[in-house]
N, C-alpha and C positions, 0 to 999 in steps of 0.2 A: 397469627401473622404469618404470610407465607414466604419464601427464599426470596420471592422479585420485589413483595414491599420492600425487605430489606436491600435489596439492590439497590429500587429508588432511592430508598434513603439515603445509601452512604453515593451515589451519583449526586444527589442534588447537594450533600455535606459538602464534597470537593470541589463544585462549582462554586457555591458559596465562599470559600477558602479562598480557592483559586484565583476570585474574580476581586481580590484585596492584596491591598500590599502591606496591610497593617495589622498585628492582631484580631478578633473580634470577640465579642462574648456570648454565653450561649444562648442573652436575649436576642443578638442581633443574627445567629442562624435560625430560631425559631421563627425568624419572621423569614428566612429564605427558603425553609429546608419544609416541606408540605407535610412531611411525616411528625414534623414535633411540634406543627402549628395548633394541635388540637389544644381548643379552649379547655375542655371538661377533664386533661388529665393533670395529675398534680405535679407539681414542682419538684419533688420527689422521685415519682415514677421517671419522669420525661430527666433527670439528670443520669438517673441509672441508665435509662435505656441511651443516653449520649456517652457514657464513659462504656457503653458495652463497643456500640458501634467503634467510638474510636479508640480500645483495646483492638479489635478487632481487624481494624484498619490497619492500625501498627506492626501486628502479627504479619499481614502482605508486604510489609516495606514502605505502607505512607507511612512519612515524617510530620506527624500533627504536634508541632512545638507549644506547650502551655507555658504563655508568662503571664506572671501577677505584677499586676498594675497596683498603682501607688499604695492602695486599699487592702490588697494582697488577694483579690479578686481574680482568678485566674480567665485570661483571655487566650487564643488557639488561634493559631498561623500555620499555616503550610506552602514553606519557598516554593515557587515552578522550579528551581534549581533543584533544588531535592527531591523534585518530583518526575521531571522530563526526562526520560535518557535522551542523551546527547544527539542530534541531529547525524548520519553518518552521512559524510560527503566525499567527493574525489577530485581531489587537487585537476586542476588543469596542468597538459603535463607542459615540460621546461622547452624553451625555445632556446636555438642555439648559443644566442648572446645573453641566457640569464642564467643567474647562480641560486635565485630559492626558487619557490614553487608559488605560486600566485592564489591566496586561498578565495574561496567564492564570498564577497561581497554581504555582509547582515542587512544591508537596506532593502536586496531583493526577497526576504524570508515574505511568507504568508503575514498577516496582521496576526495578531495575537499569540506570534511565537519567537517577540525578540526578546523572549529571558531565557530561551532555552540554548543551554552549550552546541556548539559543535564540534565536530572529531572527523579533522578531514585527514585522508586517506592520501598517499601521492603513490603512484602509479606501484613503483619498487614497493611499499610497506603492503599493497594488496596481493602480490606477486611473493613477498615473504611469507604472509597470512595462509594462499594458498599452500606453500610448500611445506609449511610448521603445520596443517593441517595434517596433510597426507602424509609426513610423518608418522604423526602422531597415530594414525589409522593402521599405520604399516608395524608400530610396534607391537598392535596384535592382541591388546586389553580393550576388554568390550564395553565397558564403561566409558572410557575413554574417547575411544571409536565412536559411540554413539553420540559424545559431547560434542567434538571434533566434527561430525557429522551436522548436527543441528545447528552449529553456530554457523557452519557454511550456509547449509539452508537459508538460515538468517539471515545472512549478509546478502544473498544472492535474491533473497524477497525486497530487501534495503536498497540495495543498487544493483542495477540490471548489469547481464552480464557478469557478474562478480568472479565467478567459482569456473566461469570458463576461462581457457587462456590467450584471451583477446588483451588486445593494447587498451589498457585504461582511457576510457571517453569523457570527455566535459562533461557533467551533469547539467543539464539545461536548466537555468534558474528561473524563479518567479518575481517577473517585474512586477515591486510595490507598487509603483502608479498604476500599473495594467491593473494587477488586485484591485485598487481601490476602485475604479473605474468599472470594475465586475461587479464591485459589492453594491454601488452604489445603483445601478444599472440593473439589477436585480430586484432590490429595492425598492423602486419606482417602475419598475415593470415599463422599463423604457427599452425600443430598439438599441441593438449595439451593432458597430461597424469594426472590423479589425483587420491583422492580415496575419495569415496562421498556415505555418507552415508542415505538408503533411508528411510523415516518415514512410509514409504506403508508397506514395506518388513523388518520395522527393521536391513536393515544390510548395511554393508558396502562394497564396491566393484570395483574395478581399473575399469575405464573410460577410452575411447579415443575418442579424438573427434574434429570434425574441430568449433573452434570458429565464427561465426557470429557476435554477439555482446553482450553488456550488457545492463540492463534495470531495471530501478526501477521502480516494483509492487506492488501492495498492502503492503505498506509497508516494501518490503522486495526485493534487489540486487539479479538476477536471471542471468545466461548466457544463452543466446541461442547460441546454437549450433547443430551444423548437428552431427548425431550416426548413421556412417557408419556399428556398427554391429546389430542397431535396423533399418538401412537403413529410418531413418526419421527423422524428429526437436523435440527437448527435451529441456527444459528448465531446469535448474540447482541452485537451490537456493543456491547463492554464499556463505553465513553463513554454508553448510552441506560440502564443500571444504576443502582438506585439500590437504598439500604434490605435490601442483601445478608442473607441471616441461614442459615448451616449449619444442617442437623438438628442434636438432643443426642447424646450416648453418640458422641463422636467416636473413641473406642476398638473401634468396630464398624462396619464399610463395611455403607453401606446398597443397593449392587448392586456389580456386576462388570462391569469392561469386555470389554467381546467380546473374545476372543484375534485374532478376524479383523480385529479394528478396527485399521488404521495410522494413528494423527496426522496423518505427515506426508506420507503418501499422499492423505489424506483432503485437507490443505492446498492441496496442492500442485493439484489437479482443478479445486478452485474458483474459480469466475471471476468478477468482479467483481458480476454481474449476479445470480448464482445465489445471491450472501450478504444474508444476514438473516431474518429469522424469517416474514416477511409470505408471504402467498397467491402459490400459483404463477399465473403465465396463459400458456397457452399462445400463442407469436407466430409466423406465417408467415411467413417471409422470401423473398425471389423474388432469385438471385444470378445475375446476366448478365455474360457476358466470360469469356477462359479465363488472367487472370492469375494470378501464384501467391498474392498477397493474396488473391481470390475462392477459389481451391481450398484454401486453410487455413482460410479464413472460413467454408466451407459445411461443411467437415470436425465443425467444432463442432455444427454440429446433428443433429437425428435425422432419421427418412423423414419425410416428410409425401408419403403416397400420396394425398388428394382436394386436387383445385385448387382454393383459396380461390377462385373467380371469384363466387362465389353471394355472398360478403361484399364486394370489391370490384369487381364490377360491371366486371372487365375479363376479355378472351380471354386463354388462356395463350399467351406466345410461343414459339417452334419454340428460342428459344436462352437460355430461363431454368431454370433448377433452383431448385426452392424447397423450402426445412428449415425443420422444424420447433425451436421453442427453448423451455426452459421458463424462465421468468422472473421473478426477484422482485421486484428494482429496475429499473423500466423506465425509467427518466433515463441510466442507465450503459449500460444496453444500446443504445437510441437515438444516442447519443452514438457506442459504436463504431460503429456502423451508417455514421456521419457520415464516416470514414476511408477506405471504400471510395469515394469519389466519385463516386458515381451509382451503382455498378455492384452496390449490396446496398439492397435496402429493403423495409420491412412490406408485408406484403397484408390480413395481417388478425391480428387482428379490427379491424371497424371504428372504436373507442377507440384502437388505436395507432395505423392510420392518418393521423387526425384529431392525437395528439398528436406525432407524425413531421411534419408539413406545419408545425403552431407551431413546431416547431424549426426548418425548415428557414429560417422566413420571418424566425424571429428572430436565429440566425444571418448569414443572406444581409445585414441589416439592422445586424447589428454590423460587417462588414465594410465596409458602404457607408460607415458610419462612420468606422472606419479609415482609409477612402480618400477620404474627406473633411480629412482634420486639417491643420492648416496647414503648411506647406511649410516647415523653417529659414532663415531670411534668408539670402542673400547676402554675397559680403565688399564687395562694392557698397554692397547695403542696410546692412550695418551700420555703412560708412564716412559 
């Protein structure tokens, strides 16, 4: 048996669990779960190989609860509450005439994730977050540092913006009825009509388009779909949807999806920067050093056979390689860019340039910050 049957197994275990809100027995996973359905192994084997898996599970942190039913037959549940970490969200912040914070609404969550908690954030506790962070960095234990470190990370993969020191923004929610109207629409391989507003162009503007499917990205419900009037595949971050409406005669698919097309292929390619609907721009990247961050990093892009030099105004060095990237959201892209530490940056065109140097300076300037904050007292000072 090799490491991925066992993956399958304990995936299809959890779904099976998952998709109950009641105990079950281990007849009724052997009818879900593909790896215990085999007829020819014995009652025997296949309960060892169940209490291995879910030892095993339990050792990661699932909570696979056994209760015995009246018989004293043991049946297995596992809560989505015990399961889900908490949704992280960010308060909308306070208008001058209100006293609490307005938290985001459970009817707008995706389908299939209203038992999971949420932990919403109000503008001040992410602003504390950061500070008790850089603290904690600043006392100068490396353990610590590196905790303090990846939870930022975290947060800052969780909700955009986080870790910089921007004013706390709405998180755009996902309209339930839009959802269902995607799900539905996808389903029946019907035209969909919307009005979707874009964060490249600022503006908003009626859609049509043949559904594909949906997908969760970097933390954020996207539809792919085909744009017969961009004649190409566009992604749609489902939260900028609004006023969803299917074609009629839902009893009749109004196209067919490629047989070549994969979902989860298709998902799985896409990188942060390459999603959303907005104009591509092409970016030069110039990557110096021979580490293996830099040789994964340049992996991602394409040839770029002429040297940007005619756009930035510098000679090529003997020890840089530069790729080409296509780019939709250029904040995300930038941003990685910020990870290699010197050793990845734009050439051109001259608009990212220019907007690479505002990050670099606003950046540099959060951290002067940080390393500004005031020191925790003393057992001295505080006696």
């Amino acid at each position: 048996m090799s490491a991925s049957d066992k993956v399958h197994r304990w995936l299809d275990l959890l779904a099976s669990l998952l998709s109950r809100h009641y105990p079950v027995s281990l007849a009724d996973l052997r009818r879900d779960v593909p790896g215990y359905a085999d007829d020819s192994v014995q009652e025997e084997s296949l309960l060892r190989t169940f209490e291995r898996d879910k030892g095993e599970l339990r050792e990661l942190g699932v909570v696979i609860d056994t209760i015995p039913d009246e018989n004293g037959v043991g049946r297995y549940q596992l809560r989505k509450q015990d399961f889900y970490l908490p949704l992280l969200l960010v308060c909308e912040a306070l208008l001058p005439n209100e006293t609490e914070v307005r938290e985001q609404p459970r009817r707008g969550r995706p389908a299939g994730l209203s038992a999971v908690p949420s932990l919403v954030l109000t503008p001040d506790e992410c602003h504390a977050l950061r500070r008790a962070a850089a603290r904690i960095v600043a006392l100068g234990h490396p353990e610590l540092a590196t905790d303090a470190t990846r939870a930022m990370r975290k947060l800052q993969f969780d909700l955009e913006d986080f870790v910089a020191e921007l004013p706390a923004a709405t998180v755009l929610r996902v309209d339930g009825d839009v959802f269902d109207v995607l799900t539905e629409s996808v389903a029946l391989r019907k035209r969909l009509t919307f009005q979707y507003h874009s964060m490249e162009r600022n503006d908003t503007s009626t859609r049509t388009v043949e559904p594909y499917g949906l997908v969760f990205l970097t933390g954020h419900w996207y539809l792919v779909a085909f744009d017969p009037t961009a004649n190409g595949m566009r992604q749609f971050r489902v939260s900028r949807i609004r006023e969803a409406v299917m074609a009629s005669r839902p009893q009749h698919p109004d196209f067919e999806v490629p047989a070549t097309f994969d979902l989860s292929a298709y998902a799985a390619s896409r990188r942060a920067w390459e999603l959303g609907s907005g104009e591509q721009e092409r970016i030069i990247v110039a990557f110096r050093g021979d580490s293996g961050l830099v040789a994964q990093g340049s992996q991602l892009g394409d040839d770029a056979p002429e040297w940007p030099g005619e756009w930035s105004g510098a000679l090529p060095p003997a020890d840089t390689l530069w790729r080409a990237f296509s780019v939709r959201r250029r904040d995300p892209f930038l941003r990685w860019l910020l990870s290699f530490a010197g050793e990845a940056r734009p050439v051109a065109p001259p608009t990212v340039v220019a907007a690479w140097r505002d990050l670099l300076a606003a950046t540099r300037a959060a951290q002067l910050d940080a390393a500004r904050i005031t020191p925790l007292p003393t057992a001295t000072e505080v006696a």
